[in-house]
C-alpha positions in Angstrom: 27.7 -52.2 8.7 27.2 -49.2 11.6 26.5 -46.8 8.6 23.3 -49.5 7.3 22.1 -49.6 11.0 22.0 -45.9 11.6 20.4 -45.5 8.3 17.5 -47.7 9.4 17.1 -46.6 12.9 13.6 -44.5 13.1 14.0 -40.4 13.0 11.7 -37.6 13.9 10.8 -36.0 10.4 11.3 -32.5 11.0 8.8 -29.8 9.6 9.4 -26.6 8.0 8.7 -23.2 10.1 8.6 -20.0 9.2 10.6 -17.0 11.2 11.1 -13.3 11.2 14.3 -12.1 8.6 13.9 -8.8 10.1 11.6 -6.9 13.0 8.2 -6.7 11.8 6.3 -3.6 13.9 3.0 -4.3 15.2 0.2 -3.8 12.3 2.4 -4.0 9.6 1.7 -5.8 6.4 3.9 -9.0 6.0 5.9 -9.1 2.4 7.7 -12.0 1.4 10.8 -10.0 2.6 9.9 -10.0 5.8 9.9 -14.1 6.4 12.1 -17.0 5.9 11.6 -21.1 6.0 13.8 -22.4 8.1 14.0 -27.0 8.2 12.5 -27.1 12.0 9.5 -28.1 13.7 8.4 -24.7 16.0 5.0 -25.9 17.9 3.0 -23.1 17.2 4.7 -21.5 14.1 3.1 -21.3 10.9 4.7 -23.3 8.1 3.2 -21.8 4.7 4.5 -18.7 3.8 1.5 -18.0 1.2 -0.9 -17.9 4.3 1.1 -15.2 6.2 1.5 -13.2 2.9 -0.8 -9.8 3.0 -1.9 -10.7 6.7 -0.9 -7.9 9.5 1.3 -8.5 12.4 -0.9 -8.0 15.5 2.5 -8.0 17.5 5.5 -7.2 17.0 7.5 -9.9 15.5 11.4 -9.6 16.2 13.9 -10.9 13.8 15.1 -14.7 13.9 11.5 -15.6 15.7 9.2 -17.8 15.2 6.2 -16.6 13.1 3.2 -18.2 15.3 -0.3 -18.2 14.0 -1.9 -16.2 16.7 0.5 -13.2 15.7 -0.5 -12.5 12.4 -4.4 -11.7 11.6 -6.6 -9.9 8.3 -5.5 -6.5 7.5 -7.6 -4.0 9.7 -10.3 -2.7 7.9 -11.5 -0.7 11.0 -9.4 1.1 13.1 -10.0 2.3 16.7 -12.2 5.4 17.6 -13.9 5.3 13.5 -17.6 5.8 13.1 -18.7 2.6 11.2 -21.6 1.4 10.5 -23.7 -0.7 12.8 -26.7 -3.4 11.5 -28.3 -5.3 13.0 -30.1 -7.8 10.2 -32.4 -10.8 10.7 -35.2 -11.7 8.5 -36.9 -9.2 7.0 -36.2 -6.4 9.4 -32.8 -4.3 9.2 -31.8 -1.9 11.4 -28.8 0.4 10.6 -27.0 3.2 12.9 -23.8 4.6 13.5 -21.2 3.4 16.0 -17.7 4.3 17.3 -15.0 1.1 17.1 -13.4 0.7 20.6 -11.2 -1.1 18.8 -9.4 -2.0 15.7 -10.6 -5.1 13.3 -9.9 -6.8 10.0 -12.4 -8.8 7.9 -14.6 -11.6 10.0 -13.0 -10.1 12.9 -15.3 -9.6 16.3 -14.6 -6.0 18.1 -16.6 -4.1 20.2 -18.4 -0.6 18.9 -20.3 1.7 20.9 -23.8 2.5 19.5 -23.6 6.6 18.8 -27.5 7.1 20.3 -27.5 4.7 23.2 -24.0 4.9 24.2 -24.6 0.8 24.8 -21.3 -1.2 24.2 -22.1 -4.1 21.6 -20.0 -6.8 19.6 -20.3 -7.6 16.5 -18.5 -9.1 13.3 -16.2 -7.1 11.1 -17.6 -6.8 7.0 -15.3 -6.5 4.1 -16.8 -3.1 3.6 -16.2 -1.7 6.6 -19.4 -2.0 8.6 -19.9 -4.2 11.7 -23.1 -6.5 11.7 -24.5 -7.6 15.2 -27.0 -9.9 15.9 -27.5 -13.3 14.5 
C-alpha cells in the first residue's frame, strides 16, 4: 500500500546536463570526447550535446563541470592583433579599409578593431569570411 502511495506522490522530473569528461583549455574545439550527459538538472548547463559539438571553449572548462552556455561560443575566425577587413555598407555606398582586431571573434560575433588610418576604435560584427562589417 506505502509502495502505491509513493508511486503517486508528485516528483521533480529531472533534466539531462552536460559536463566536462576531461579539462577542456580555453579556445579549444569541443569533440564528443570531451563531454558527457549526466541525468541532472544544472541551471545554466547546456543539455544537447550536438549544440556544443564544433563550438570553442571561451574558458577553461575543468573536468566533472558543468558545461554552461556562456562558456562555449563559434570557432574564432579572427584572432587578436590580425589585420581584417573593415566595411562599412549601407545602401548603395560601401566603404572598405583595413583594421587591426583588438580582440578575438568567431562568426556573428561583435569585437572591437582599430581602423589602420584613423587609429579610431570601432565595433562591428564578425563575417564568416573573416572581415568585420560596421554600421547598420
Amino acid at each position: 500500500m506505502w509502495r502505491l502511495l509513493i508511486l503517486l506522490l508528485p516528483t521533480q522530473a529531472l533534466a539531462d546536463s552536460l559536463i566536462a569528461t576531461r579539462t577542456i583549455r580555453a579556445q579549444a574545439t569541443l569533440v564528443a570526447q570531451d563531454v558527457t550527459l549526466v541525468a541532472a538538472d544544472i541551471p545554466g548547463a547546456v543539455s544537447d550535446p550536438g549544440t556544443v559539438l564544433g563550438q570553442e571553449a571561451r574558458v577553461a572548462i575543468y573536468a566533472g563541470q558543468p558545461i554552461l552556455s556562456d562558456d562555449i561560443g563559434p570557432a574564432a575566425v579572427i584572432g587578436r592583433n590580425q589585420i581584417v577587413p573593415l566595411a562599412y555598407l549601407s545602401g548603395g555606398l560601401a566603404i572598405v579599409t583595413e583594421g587591426r582586431a583588438l580582440e578575438r571573434g568567431g562568426t556573428g560575433d561583435l569585437i572591437r578593431v582599430m581602423n589602420i588610418g584613423s587609429r579610431s576604435t570601432v565595433t562591428g560584427r564578425v563575417t564568416p569570411d573573416g572581415s568585420v562589417h560596421v554600421g547598420p
